[in-house]
BAFI-3210 file (N, C-alpha, C; in Angstrom, 3 decimals, decimal comma, padded with zeros to 6 digits):
// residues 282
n [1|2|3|4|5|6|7|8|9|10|11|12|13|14|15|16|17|18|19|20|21|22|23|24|25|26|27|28|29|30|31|32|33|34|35|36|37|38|39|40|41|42|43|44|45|46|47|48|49|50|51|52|53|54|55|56|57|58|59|60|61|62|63|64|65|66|67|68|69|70|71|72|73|74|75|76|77|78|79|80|81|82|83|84|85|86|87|88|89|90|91|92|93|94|95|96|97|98|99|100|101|102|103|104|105|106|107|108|109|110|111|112|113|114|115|116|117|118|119|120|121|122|123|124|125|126|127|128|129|130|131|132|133|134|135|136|137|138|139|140|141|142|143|144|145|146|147|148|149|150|151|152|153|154|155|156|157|158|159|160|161|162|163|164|165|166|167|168|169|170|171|172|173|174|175|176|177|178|179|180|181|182|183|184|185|186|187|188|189|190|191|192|193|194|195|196|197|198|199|200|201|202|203|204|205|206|207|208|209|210|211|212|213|214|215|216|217|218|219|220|221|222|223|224|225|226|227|228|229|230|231|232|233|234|235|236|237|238|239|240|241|242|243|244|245|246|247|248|249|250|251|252|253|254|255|256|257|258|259|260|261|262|263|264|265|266|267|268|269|270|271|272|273|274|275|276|277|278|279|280|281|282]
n.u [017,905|015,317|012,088|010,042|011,057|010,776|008,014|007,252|008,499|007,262|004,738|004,846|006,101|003,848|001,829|002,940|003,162|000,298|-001,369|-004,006|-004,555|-005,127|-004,688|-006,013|-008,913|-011,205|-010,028|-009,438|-006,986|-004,151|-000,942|001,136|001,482|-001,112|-001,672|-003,527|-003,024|-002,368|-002,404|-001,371|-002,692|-003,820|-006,426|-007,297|-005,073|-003,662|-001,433|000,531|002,454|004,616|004,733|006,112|008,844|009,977|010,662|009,030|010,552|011,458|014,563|015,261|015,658|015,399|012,794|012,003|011,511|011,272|009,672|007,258|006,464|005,850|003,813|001,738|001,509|000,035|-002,369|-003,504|-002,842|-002,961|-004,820|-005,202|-006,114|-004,755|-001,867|-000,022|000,778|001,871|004,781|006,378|005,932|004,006|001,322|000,724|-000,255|-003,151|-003,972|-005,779|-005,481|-005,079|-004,149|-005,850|-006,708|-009,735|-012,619|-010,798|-009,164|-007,322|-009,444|-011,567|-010,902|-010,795|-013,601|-016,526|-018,284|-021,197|-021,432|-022,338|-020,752|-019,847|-018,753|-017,144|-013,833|-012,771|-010,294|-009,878|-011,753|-010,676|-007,850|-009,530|-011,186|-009,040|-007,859|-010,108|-011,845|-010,334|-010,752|-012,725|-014,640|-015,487|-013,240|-012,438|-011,327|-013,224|-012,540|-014,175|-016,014|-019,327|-020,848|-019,132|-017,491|-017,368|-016,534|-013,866|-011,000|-009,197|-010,332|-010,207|-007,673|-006,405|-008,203|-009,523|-008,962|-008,539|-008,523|-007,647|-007,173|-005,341|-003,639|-000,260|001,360|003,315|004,054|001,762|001,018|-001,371|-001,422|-001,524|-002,910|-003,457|-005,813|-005,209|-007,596|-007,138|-008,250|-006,847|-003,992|-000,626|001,939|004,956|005,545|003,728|003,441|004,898|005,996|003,276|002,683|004,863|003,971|001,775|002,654|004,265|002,413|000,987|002,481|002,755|000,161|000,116|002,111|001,580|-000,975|000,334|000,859|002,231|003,381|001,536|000,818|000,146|-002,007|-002,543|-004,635|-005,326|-007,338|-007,382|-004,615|-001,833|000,083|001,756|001,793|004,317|005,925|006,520|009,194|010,875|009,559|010,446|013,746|013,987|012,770|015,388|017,474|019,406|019,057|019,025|019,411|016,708|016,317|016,550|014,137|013,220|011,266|010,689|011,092|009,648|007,654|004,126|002,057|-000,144|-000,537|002,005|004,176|006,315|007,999|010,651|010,781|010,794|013,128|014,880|018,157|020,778|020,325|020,031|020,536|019,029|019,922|018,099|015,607|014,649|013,099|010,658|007,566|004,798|000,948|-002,010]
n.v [013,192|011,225|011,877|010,278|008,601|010,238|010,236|007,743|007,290|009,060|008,127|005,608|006,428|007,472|005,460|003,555|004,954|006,480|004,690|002,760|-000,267|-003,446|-006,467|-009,303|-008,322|-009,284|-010,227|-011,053|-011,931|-014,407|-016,038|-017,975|-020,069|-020,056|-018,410|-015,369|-012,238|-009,752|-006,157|-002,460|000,089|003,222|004,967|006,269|007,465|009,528|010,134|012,061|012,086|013,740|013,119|014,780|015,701|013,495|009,818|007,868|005,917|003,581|004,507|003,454|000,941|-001,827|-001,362|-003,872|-002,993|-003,914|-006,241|-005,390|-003,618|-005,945|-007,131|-004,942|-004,709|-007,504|-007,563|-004,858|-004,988|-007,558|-008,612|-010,307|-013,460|-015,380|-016,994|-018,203|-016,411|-014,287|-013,144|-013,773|-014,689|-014,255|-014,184|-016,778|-017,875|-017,664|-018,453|-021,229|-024,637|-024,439|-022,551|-020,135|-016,791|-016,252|-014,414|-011,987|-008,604|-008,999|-010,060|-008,683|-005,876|-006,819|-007,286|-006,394|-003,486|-001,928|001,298|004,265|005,103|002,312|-001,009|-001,391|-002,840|-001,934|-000,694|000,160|001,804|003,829|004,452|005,401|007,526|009,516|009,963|011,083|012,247|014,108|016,184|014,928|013,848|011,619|009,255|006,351|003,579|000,446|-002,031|-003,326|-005,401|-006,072|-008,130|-010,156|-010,946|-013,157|-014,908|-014,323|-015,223|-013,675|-010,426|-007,756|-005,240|-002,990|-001,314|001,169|003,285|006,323|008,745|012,273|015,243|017,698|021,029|021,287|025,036|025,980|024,203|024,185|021,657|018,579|017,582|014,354|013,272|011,094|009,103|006,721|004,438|002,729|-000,184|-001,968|-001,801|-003,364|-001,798|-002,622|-004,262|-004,245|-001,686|000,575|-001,322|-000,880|001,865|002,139|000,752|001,903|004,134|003,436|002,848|005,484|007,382|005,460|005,513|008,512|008,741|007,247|008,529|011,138|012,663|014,295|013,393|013,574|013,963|011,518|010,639|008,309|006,978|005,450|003,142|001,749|001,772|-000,365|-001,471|-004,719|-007,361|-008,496|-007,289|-004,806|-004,463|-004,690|-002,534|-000,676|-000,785|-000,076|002,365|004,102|003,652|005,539|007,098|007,820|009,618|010,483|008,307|008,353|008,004|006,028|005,565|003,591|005,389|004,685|003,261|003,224|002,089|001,305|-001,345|-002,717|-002,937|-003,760|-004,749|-004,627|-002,536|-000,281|001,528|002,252|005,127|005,491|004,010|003,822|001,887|000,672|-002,201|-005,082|-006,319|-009,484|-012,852|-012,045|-012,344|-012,950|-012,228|-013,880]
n.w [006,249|005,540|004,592|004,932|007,289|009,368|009,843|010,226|012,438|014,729|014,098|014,908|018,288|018,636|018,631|020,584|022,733|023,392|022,422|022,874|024,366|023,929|025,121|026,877|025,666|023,854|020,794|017,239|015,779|016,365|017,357|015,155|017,177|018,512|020,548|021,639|019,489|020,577|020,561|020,313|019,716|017,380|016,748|013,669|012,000|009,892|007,416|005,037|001,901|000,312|-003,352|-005,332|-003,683|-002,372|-002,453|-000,990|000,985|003,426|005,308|007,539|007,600|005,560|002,673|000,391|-002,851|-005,275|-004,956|-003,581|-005,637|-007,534|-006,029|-005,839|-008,848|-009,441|-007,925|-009,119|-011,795|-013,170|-011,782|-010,095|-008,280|-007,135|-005,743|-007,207|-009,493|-008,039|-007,209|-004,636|-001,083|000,595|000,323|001,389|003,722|003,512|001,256|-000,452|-001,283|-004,349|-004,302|-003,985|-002,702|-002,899|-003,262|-003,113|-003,102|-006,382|-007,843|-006,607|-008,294|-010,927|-011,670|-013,819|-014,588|-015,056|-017,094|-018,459|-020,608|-021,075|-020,390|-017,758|-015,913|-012,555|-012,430|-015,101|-015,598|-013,909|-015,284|-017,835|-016,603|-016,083|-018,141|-019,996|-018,629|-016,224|-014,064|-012,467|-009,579|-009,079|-009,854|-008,464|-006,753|-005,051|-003,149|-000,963|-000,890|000,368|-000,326|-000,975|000,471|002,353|000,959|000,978|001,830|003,327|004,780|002,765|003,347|002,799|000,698|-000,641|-002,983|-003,575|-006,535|-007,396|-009,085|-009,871|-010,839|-011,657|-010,800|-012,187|-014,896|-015,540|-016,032|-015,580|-012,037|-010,364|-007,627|-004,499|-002,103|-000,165|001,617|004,244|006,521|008,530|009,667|010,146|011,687|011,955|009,885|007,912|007,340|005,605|003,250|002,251|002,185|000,233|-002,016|-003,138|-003,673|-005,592|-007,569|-007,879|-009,066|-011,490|-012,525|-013,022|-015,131|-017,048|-017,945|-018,423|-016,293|-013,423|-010,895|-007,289|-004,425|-001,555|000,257|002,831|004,915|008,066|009,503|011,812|013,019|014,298|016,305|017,203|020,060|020,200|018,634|019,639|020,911|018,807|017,356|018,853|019,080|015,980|015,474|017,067|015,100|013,095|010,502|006,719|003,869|001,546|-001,276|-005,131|-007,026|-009,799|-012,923|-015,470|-018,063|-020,887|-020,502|-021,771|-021,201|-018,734|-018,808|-019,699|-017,747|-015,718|-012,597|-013,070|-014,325|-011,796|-010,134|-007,603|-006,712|-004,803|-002,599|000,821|003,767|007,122|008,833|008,642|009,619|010,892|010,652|011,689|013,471|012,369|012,644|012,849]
ca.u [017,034|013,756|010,713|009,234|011,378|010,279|006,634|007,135|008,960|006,221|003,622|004,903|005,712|002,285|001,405|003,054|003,222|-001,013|-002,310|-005,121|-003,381|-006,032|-004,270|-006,856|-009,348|-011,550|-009,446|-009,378|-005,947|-003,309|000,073|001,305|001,672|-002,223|-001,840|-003,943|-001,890|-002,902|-001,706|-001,252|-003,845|-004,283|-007,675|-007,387|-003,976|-003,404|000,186|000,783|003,429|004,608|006,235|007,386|009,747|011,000|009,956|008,518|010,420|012,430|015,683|015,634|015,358|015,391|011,512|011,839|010,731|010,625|008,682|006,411|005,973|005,608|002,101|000,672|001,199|-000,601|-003,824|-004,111|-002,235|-002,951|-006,333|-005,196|-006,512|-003,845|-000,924|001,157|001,019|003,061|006,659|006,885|005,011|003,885|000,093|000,236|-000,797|-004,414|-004,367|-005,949|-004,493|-005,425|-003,462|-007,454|-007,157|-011,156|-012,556|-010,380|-007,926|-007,288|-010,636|-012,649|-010,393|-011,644|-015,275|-016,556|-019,573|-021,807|-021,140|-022,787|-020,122|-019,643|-018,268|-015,533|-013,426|-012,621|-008,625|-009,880|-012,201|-009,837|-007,274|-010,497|-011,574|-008,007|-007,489|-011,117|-012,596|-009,640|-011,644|-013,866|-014,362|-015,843|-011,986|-012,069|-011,757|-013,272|-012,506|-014,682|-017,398|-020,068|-021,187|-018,370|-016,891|-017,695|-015,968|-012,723|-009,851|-009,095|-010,745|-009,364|-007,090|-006,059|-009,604|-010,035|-007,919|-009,182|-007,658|-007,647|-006,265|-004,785|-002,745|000,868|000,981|004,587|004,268|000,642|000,664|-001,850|-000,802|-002,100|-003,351|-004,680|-005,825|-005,550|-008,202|-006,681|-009,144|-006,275|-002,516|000,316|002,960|005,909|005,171|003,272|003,317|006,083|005,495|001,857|003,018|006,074|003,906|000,975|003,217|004,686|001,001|000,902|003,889|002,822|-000,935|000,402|003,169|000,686|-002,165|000,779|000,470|002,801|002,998|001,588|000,631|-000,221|-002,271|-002,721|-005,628|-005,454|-008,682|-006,858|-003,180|-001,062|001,928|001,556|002,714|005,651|006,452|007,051|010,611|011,363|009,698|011,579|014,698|014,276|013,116|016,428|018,272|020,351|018,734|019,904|018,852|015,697|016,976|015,656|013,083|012,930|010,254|011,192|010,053|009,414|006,177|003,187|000,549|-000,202|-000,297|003,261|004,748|006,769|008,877|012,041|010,513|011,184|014,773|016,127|019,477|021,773|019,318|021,251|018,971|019,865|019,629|016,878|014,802|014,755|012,048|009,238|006,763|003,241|000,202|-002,601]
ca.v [012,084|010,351|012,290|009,167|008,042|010,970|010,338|006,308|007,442|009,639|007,386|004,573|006,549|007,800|004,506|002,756|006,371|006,810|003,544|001,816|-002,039|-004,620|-007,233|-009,365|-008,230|-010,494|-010,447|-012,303|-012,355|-015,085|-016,414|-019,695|-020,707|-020,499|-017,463|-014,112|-011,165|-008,282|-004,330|-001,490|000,601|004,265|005,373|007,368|007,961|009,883|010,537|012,533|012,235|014,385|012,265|015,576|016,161|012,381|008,888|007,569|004,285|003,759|003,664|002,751|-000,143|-002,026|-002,006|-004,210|-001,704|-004,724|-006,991|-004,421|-003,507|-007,203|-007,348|-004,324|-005,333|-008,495|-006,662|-003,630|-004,997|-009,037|-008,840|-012,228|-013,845|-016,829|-016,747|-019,237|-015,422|-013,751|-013,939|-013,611|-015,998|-013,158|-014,364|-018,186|-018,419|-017,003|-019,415|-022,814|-025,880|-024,344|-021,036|-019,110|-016,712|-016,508|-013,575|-011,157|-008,091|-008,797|-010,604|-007,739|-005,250|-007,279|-007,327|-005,606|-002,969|-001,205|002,880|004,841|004,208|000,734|-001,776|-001,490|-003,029|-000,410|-000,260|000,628|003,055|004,764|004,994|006,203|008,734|010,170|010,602|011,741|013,620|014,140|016,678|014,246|013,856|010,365|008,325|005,680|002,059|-000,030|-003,616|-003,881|-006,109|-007,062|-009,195|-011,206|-010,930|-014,504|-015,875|-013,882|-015,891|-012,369|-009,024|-006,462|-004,352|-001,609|-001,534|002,137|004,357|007,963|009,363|013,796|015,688|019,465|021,343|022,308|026,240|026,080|024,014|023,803|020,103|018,248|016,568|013,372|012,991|009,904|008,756|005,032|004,019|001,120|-000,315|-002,220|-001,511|-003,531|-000,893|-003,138|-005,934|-003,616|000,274|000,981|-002,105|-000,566|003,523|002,276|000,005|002,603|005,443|003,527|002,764|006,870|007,411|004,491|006,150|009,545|008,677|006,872|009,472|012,306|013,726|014,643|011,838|014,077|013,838|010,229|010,365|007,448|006,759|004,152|003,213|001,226|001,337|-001,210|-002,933|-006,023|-007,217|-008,877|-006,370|-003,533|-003,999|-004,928|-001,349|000,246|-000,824|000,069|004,351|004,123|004,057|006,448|007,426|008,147|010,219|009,510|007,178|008,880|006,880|006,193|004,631|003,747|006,269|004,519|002,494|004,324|001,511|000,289|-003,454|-002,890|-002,285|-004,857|-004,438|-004,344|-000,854|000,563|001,465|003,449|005,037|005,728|003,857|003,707|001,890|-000,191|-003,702|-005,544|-006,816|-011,242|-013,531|-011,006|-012,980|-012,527|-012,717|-014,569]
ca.w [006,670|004,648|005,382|005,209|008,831|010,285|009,719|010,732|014,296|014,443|014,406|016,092|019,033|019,354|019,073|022,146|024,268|023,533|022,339|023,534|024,747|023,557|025,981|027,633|025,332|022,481|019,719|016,066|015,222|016,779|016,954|015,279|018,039|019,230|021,681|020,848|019,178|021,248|019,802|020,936|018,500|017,481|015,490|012,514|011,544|007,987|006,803|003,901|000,953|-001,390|-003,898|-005,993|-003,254|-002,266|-002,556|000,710|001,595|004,800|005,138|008,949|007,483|003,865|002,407|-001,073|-003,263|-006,468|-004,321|-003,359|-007,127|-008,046|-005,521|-007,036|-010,152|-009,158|-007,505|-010,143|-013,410|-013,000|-011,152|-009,834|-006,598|-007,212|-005,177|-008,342|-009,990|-007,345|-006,952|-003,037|-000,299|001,732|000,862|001,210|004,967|003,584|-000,235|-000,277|-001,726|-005,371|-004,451|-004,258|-001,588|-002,913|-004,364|-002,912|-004,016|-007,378|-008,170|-007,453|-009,354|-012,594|-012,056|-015,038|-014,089|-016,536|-016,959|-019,609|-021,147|-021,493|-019,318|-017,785|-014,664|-011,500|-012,839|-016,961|-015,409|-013,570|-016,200|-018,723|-016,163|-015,586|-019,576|-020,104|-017,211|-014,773|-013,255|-011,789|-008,163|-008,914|-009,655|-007,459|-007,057|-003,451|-003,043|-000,078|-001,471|001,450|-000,925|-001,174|001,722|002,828|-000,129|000,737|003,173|004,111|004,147|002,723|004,273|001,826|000,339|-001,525|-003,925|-004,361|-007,275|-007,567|-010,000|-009,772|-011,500|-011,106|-011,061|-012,935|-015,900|-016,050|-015,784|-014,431|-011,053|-009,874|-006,499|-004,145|-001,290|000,032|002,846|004,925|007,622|009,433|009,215|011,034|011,499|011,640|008,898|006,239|006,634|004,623|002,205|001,498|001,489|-001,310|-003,639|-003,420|-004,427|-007,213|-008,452|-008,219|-010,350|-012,657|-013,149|-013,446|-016,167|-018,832|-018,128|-018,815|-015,254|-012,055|-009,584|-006,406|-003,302|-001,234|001,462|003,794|006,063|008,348|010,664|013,081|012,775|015,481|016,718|017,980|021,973|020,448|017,929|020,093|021,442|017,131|016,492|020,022|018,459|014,889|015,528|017,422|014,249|012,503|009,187|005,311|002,790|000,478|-002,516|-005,714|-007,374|-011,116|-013,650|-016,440|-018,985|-022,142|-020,715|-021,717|-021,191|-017,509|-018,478|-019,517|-016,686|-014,480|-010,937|-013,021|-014,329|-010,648|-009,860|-006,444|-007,013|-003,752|-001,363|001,993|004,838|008,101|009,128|007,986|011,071|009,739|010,852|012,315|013,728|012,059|013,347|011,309]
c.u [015,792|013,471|009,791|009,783|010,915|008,913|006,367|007,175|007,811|004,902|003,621|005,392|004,450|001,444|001,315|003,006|001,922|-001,767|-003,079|-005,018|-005,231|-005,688|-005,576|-008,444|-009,674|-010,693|-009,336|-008,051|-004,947|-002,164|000,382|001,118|-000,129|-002,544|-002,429|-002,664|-002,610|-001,618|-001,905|-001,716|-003,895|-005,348|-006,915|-006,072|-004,141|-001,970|-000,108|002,024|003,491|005,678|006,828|008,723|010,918|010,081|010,019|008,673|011,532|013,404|016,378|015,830|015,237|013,510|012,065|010,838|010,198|009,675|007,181|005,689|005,420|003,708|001,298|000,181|000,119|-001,966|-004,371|-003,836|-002,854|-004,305|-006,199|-005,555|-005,252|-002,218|000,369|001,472|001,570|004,344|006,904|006,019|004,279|002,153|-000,311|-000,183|-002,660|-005,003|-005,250|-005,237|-004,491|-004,449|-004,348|-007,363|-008,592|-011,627|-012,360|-009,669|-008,255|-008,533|-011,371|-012,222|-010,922|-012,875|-015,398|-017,755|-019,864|-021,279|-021,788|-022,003|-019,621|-019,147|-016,710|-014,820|-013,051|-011,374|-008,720|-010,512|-011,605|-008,891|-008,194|-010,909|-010,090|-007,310|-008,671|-012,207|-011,763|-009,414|-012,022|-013,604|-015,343|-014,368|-011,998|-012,002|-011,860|-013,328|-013,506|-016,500|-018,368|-020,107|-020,524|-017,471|-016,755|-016,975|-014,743|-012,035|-009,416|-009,478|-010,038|-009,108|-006,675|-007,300|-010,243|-009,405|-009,184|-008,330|-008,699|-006,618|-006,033|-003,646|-001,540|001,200|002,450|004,277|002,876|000,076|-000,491|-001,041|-001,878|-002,123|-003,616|-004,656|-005,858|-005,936|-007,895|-007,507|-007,651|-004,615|-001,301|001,579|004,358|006,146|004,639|003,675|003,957|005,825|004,400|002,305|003,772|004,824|002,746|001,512|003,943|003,445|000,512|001,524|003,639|001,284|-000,899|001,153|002,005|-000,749|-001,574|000,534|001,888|002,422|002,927|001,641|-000,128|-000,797|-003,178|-003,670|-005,877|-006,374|-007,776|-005,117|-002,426|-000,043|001,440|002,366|004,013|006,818|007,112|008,415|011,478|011,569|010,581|013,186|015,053|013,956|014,137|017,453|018,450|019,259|018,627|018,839|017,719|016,375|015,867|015,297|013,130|011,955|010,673|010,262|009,074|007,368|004,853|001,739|000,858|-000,247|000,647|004,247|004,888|007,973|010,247|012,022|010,579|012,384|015,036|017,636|019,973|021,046|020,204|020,048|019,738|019,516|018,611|016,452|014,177|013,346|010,968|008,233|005,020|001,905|-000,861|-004,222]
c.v [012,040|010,983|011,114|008,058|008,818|010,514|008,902|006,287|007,967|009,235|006,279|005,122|007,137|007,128|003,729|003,672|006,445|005,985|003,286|000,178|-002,885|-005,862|-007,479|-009,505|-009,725|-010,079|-011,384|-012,732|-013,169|-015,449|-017,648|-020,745|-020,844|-019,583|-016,028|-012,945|-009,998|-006,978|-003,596|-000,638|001,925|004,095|006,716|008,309|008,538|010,498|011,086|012,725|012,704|013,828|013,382|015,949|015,014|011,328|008,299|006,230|004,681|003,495|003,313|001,117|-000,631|-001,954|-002,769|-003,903|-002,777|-005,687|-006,299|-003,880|-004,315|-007,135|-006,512|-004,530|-006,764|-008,577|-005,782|-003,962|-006,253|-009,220|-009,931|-012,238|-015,067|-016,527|-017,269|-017,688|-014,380|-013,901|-014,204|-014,782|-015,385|-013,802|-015,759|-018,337|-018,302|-017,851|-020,753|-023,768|-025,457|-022,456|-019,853|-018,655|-016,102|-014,842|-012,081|-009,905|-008,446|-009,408|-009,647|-006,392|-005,527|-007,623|-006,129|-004,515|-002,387|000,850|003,237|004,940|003,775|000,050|-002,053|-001,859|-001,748|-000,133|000,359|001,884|003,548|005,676|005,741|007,135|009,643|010,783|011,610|012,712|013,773|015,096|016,197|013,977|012,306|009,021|008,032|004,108|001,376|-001,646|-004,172|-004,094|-006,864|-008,091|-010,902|-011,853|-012,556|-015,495|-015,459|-014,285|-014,640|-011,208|-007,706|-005,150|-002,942|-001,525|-000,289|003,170|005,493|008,686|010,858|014,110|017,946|019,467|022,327|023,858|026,396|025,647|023,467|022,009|019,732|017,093|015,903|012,622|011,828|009,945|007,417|005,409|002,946|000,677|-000,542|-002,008|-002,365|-002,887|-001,549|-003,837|-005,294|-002,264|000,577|000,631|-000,966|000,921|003,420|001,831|001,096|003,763|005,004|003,495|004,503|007,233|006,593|005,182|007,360|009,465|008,372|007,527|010,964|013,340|013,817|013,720|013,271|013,989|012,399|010,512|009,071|007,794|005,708|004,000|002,861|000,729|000,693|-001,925|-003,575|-006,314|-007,198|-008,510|-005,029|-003,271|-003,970|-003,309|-000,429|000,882|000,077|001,275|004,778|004,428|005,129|006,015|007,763|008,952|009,814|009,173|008,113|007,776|007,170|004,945|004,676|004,501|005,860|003,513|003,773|003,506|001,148|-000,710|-003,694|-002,939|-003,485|-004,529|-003,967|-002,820|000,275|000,849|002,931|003,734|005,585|005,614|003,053|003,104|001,088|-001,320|-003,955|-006,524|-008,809|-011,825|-012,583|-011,630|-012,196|-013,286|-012,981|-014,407]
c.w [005,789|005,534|005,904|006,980|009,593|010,739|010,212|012,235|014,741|015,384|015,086|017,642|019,675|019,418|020,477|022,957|024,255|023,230|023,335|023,561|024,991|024,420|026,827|027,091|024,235|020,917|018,482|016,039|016,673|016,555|016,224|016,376|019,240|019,960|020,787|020,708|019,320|020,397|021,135|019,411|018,565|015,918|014,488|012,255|010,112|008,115|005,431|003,041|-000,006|-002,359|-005,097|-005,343|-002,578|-002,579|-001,255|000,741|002,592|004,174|006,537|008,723|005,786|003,418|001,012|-002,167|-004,608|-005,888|-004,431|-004,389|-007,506|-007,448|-005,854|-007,599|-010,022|-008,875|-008,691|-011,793|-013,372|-012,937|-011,161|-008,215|-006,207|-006,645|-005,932|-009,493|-009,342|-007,112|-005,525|-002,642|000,318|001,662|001,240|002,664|004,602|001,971|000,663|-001,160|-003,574|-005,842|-004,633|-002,631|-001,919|-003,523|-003,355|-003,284|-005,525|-008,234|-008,581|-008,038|-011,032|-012,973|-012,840|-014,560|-015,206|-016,006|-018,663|-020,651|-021,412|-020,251|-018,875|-016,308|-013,934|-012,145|-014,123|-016,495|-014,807|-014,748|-017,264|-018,250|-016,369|-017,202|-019,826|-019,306|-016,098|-013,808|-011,871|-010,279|-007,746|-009,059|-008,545|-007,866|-005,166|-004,044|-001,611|-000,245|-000,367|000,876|-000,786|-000,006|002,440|001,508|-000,080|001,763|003,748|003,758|003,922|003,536|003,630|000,914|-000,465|-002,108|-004,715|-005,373|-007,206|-008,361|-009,667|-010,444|-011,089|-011,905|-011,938|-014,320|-016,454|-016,511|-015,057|-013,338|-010,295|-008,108|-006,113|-003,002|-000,604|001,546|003,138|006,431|009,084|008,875|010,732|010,586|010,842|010,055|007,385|006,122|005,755|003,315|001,758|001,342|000,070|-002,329|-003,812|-004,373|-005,597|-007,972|-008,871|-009,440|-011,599|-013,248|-014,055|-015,198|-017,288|-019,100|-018,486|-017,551|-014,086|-011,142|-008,292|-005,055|-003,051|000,205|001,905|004,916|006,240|009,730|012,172|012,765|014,341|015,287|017,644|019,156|021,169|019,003|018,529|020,356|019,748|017,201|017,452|018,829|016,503|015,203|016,522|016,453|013,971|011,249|008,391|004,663|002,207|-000,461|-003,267|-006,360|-008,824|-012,324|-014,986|-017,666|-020,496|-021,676|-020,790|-021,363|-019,842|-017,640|-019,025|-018,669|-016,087|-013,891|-011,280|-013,944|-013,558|-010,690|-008,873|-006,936|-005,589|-002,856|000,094|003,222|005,163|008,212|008,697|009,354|010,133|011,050|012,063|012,099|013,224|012,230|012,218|011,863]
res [x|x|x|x|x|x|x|x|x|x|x|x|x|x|x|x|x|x|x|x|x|x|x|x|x|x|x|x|x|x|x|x|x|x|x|x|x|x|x|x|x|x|x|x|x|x|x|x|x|x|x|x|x|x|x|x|x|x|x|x|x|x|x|x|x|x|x|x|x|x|x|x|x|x|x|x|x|x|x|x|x|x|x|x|x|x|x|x|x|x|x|x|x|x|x|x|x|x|x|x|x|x|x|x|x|x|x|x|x|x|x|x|x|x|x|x|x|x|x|x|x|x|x|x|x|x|x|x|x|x|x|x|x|x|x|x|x|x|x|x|x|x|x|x|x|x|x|x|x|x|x|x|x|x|x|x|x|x|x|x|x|x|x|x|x|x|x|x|x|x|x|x|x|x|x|x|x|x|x|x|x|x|x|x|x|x|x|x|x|x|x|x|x|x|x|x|x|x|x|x|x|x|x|x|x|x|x|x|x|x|x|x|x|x|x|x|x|x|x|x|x|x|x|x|x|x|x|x|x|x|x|x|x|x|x|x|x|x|x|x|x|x|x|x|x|x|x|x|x|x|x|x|x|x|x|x|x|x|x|x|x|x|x|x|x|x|x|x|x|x|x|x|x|x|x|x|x|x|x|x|x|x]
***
């Protein structure tokens, strides 16, 4: 069985068995249909993945591991806010008529800042710290711009990548660490999505900085399933569940703004039904 099902069942039953049921309560988020989308909420979840030992996507279930690549790439490679530069639809409830979901995600990835030296966006300085000081206990990048905040159709939800570096005691490699801070997490609809494309962004840092894709840890403030998600997620940690699929990048890219979705590739990825129109709340 995927470590990564263990760690999903996991958490979604200690969701609906110990949550805190928002029902009733003031709530932002709603249905299409006009009615509030109450959870069932736990504080301060962290999961941890070690991607030397598998790659962390379900197979209770299909995640689309090139999709999932594609929006990365879109946020960290693209630094696009424009939804006509994604392949999927997944952000058009949150675009305007111009495809600007405003200066969100990939916007403020490409603000340029000053550094001693020189100027450089949060994604160049990462990759420049991680060649040149990957020591440092400053690698990071935060998208959560007060500033801007009022100019963004939605606030970011995956909002801060800690990169760490250590070294493996075998081949004296260095191995590449992170941490992603997620304020809000819907279990059903993203977790998975956001653990896979994070850990390929691991694997894709590591490779063109010459490092060990390591460890992924996940911290999520307020992780929830929604009312009329629960009997979905009931049903789905019911399944039967396969092996991890091994994960492969293609080796020859050495630059990060080479790199596109059909550079991912699972081999013997075995996963169950695929759960079809899952109502999301907006």
């Amino acid at each position: 069985m995927a470590y990564a099902d263990d760690i999903f069942r996991a958490m979604c039953r200690d969701i609906i068995d110990n949550g805190t049921d928002t029902q009733g309560e003031k709530v932002r988020p709603h249905w299409p249909d006009g009615t509030p989308a109450y959870t069932l909420k736990r504080f301060g979840i962290v999961n941890r993945y070690d991607l030397r030992k598998e790659f962390p996507i379900l197979t209770l279930r299909r995640t689309a591991l090139k999709s999932a690549t594609d929006e990365i790439l879109w946020i960290w490679q693209k630094k696009s806010n424009n939804i006509h530069d994604l392949g999927s639809h997944i952000w058009d409830e949150w675009a305007d008529e111009d495809g600007s979901i405003g200066k969100a995600y990939g916007y403020q990835m490409g603000v340029k800042h000053v550094y001693k030296e020189g100027m450089f966006d949060m994604v160049d300085r990462v990759l420049w710290d991680l060649k040149n000081n990957p020591y440092s206990r400053r690698i990071m990048t935060n998208i959560y711009n007060f500033q801007d905040l009022h100019e963004m159709n939605l606030y970011p939800c995956a909002y801060s990548m800690t990169f760490n570096c250590t070294k493996d005691p075998e081949s004296g490699k260095l191995v590449l660490n992170a941490v992603l801070n997620q304020r809000s997490n819907d279990v059903l609809a993203a977790n998975n999505w956001n653990v896979v494309q994070y850990a390929v962004l691991v694997h894709m840092m590591a490779q063109v900085s010459g490092m060990i894709a390591g460890e992924l840890v996940h911290v999520i403030a307020d992780a929830h399933i929604y009312d009329r998600h629960v009997p979905l997620i009931e049903e789905l940690i019911s399944r039967t569940a396969y092996p991890a699929p091994k994960f492969s990048l293609n080796p020859d890219v050495k630059n990060f703004y080479d790199f596109k979705p059909e550079d991912v590739e699972l081999t013997d990825y075995r996963y169950g039904e695929q759960i079809k129109n899952i109502p999301i709340a907006i």
